[in-house]
C-alpha positions in Angstrom: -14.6 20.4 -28.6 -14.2 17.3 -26.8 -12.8 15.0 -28.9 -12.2 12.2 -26.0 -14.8 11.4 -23.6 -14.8 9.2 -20.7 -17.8 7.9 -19.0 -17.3 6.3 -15.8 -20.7 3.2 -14.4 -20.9 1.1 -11.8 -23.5 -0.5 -13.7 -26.4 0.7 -12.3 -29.8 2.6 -13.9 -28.4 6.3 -12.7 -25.0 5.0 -14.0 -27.1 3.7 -17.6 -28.3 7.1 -17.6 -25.2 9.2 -18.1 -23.7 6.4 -20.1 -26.8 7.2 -22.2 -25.9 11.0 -22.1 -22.5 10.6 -22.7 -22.9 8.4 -26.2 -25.4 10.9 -27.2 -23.4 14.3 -26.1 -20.5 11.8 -28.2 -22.5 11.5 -31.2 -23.2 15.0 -31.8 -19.4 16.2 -31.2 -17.8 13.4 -32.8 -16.0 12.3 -30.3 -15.0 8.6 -29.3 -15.4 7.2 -26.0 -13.8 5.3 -23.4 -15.9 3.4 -20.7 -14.5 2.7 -17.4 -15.6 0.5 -14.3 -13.8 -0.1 -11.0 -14.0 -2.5 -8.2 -13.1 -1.6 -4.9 -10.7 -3.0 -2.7 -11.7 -6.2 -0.4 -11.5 -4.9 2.5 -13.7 -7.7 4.9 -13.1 -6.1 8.4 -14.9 -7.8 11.2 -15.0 -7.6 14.8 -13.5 -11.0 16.9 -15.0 -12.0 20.5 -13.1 -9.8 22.4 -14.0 -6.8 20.4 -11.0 -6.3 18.1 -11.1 -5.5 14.6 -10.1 -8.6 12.5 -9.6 -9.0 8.5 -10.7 -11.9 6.8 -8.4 -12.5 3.2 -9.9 -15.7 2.9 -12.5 -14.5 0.1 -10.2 -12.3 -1.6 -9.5 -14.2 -4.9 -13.5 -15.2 -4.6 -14.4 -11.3 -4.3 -11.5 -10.9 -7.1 -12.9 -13.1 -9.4 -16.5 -11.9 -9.0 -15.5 -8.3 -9.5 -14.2 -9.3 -12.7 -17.2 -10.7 -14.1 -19.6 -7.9 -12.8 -16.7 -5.6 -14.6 -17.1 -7.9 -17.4 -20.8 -7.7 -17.8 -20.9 -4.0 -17.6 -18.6 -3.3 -19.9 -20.0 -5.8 -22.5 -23.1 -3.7 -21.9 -22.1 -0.4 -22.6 -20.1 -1.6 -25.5 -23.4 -2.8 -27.1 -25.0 0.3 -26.4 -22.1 2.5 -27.6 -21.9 0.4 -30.8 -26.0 0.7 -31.5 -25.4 4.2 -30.6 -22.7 4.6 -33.3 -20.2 6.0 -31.0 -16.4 4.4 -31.3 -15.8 3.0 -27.8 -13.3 1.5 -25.7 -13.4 -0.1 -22.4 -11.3 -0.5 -19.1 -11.6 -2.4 -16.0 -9.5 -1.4 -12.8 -9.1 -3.6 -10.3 -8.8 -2.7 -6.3 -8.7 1.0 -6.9 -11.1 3.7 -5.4 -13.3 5.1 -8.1 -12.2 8.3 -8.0 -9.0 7.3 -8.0 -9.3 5.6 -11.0 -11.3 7.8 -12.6 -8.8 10.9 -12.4 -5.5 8.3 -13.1 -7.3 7.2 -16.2 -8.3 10.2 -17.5 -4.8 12.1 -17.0 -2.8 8.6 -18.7 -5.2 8.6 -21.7 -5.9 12.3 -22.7 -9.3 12.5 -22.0 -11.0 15.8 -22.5 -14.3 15.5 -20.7 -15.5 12.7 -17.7 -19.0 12.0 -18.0 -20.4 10.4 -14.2 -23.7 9.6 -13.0 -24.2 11.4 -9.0 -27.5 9.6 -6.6 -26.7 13.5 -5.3 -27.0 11.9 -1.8 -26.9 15.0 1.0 -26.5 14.6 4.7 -25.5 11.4 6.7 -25.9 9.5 3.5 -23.2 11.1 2.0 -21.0 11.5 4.6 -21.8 7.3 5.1 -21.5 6.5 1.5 -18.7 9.1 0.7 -19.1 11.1 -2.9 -16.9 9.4 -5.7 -18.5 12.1 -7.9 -17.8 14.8 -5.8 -14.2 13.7 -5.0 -13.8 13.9 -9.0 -15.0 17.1 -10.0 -12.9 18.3 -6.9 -9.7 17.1 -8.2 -10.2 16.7 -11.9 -8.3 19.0 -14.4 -10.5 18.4 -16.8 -14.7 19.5 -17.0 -16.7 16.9 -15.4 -20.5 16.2 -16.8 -22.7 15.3 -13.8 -25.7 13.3 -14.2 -28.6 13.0 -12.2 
């Protein structure tokens, strides 16, 4: 049915949880799995003494170099758990790309057949504050989307 999964996680325990779900829904089919993580872009806007917005660069290759190993670390993580699980995995880091972004441009480039993606299913002013990378997939995606809560 699905024969190429991908599972998108920031890392976190919601994100562990449909990384969980999506080695075990995996398992059962079959299928092989590809496990993506993304790190915004630095974007360090401030506001100077005269009230202007300012940007500071001066920590990009800092906040580039972090970003990686955070990337790093998850994905080491999930390939452990995808090799206990039995599941044949692959992982992908993008760089200064908005999640969704990089979800749907990964997906479409390497033939991927379902998305698996955790949601906090935030409502209100903290969605509208923290913006919905889940939502902004299963809006665009041409392919099913498996939502975990």
């Amino acid at each position: 049915m699905y024969s190429r999964i991908l599972i998108a996680t920031d890392g976190s325990e919601l994100a562990g949880r449909g990384l969980e779900q999506g080695l075990a829904l995996a398992k059962a089919l079959g299928s092989e799995v590809a496990v993506l993580t993304v790190s915004e872009p630095w974007m360090p806007v401030g506001v100077d003494a005269t009230g202007f917005a300012i940007t500071d660069f001066s920590l990009s290759d800092e906040y580039r170099r972090a970003a990686e190993e955070v990337g790093k670390e998850i994905l080491d993580k999930a390939l452990a758990r995808a090799s206990a699980a039995g599941v044949p995995c692959e992982v992908a880091y993008i760089a200064r790309s908005y999640p969704a972004d990089a979800i749907l441009d990964y997906a479409a480039a390497n033939g991927v057949e379902l998305i698996v993606m955790a949601s906090h299913g935030r409502r209100g002013l903290g969605r509208v504050l923290l913006g919905s990378q889940t939502n902004e997939v299963l809006t665009r995606s041409a392919v099913p989307v498996l939502v975990v809560r």
